[in-house]
N, C-alpha and C positions, 0 to 999 in steps of 0.2 A: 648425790648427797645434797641433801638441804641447808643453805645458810640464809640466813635474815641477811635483807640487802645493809642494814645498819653495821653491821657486822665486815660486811666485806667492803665497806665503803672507809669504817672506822680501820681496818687494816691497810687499806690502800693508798690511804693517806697518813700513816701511822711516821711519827719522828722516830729514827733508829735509836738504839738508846749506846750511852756511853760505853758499854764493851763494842758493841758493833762498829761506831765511828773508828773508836781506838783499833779494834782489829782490822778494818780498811787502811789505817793509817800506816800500822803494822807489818799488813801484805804487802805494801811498796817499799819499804824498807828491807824487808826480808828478800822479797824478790830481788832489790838494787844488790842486798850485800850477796847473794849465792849468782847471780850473773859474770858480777866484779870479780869474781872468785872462780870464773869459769865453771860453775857449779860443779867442784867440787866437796864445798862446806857441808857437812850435814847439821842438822837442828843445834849440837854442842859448837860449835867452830862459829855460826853466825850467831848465836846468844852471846859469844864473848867479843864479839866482831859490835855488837848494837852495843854492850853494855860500855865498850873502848872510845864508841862515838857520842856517851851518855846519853842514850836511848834506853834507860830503866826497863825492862821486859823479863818477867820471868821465862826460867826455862822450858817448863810444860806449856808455856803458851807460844815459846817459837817454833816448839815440836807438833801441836793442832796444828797452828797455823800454814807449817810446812806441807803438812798432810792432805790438807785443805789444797794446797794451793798444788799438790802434785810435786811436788820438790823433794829430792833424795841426795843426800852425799853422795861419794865418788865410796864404794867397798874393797878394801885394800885385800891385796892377795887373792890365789885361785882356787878354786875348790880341787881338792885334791881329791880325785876316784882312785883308790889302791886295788879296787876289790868289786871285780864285775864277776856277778854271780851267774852261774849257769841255769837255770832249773830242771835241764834236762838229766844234768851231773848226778849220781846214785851218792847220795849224803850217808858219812863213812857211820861205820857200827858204834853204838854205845860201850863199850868196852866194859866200864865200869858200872855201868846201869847205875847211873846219876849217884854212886856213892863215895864221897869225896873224904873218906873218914879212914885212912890204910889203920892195921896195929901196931906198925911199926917202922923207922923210917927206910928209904928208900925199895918202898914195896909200887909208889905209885907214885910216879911223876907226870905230871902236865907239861904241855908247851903252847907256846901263843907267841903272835906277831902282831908288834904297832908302829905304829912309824908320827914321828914326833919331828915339828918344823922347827929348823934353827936356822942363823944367820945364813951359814952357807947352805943351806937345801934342807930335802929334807933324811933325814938316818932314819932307817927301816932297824925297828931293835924288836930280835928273836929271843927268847929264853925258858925254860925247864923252870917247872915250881917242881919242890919235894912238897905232897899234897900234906904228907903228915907232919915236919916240921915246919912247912910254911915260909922256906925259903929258897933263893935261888942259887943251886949251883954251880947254872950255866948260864952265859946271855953270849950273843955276839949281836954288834951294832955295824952296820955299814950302811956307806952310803946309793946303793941300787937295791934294789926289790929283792934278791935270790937269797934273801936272808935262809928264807924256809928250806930253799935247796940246800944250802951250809950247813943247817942242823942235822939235814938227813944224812947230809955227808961225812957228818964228824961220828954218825953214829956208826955207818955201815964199816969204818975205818977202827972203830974200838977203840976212840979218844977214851981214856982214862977213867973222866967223869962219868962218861957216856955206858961203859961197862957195868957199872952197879948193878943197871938193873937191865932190862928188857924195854925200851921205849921203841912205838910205837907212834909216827909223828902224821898227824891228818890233819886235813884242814877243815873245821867243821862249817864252814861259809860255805862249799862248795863252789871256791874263787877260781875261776880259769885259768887269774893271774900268775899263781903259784905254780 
């Protein structure tokens, strides 16, 4: 690549201009407050940290800045894996061949499992949709994973609900966990 020597001489000796000072100014302060902090602050926590010390700084500029400088909060909580897939698993039949529309109700029910973090852990919650009314006439919530085993159980038993119709309970993930 070619550059005229005036060029690289007018850059090399170039005065930073007033963002650049300010963001050097910036970096050490940002760095001070996320150290002090045992770097857990992320870009929200030191922006109200600089603006407490009246250090004026917008938001978006302590989140470059942090970026820049390699700097990340502490991320709370663990990622939770429910659902380790197999791929070797033979993934269960279509039954309905994708048509989600019964004539009448209790002709076709769904079921599905989610699991939702709350204070004390986390509740794994199973439940039955009527496809044609669009509601639920079953759920059970607990707290360990065998939700899915509960629903098979309640069926194979001829709970009440469960009688209606003929369900059918697979996992369409093909999850191991289940």
């Amino acid at each position: 690549m070619k550059i005229a020597p005036s060029t690289y001489y007018e850059h090399r000796h170039r005065i930073p201009t007033e963002r650049e000072q300010r963001d050097e100014e910036l970096k050490a302060e940002i760095t001070r407050v996320h150290t002090q902090n045992f770097g857990v602050y992320g870009a929200r926590k030191v922006w109200l940290q600089l603006n407490r010390q009246r250090i004026r700084v917008a938001r978006c500029t302590v989140e470059r800045l942090m970026r820049e400088l390699g700097l990340r909060g502490a991320v709370r909580g663990r990622v939770k894996r429910t659902t380790i897939a197999d791929p070797a698993a033979a993934r269960p039949a279509d039954l309905v061949q994708r048509r989600f529309a019964p004539a009448a109700p209790n002709r076709l029910w769904v079921a599905d499992i989610t699991y939702v973090r709350t204070w004390s852990g986390w509740v794994y919650v199973a439940f039955v949709i009527d496809a044609y009314a669009r509601r639920i006439p079953a759920r059970i919530a607990r707290q360990f994973s065998d939700v899915w085993r509960q629903l098979q159980h309640l069926r194979e038993r001829g709970h009440a609900v469960y009688a209606l119709c003929t369900l059918q309970l697979t996992s369409a993930d093909s999850s191991a966990l289940y």
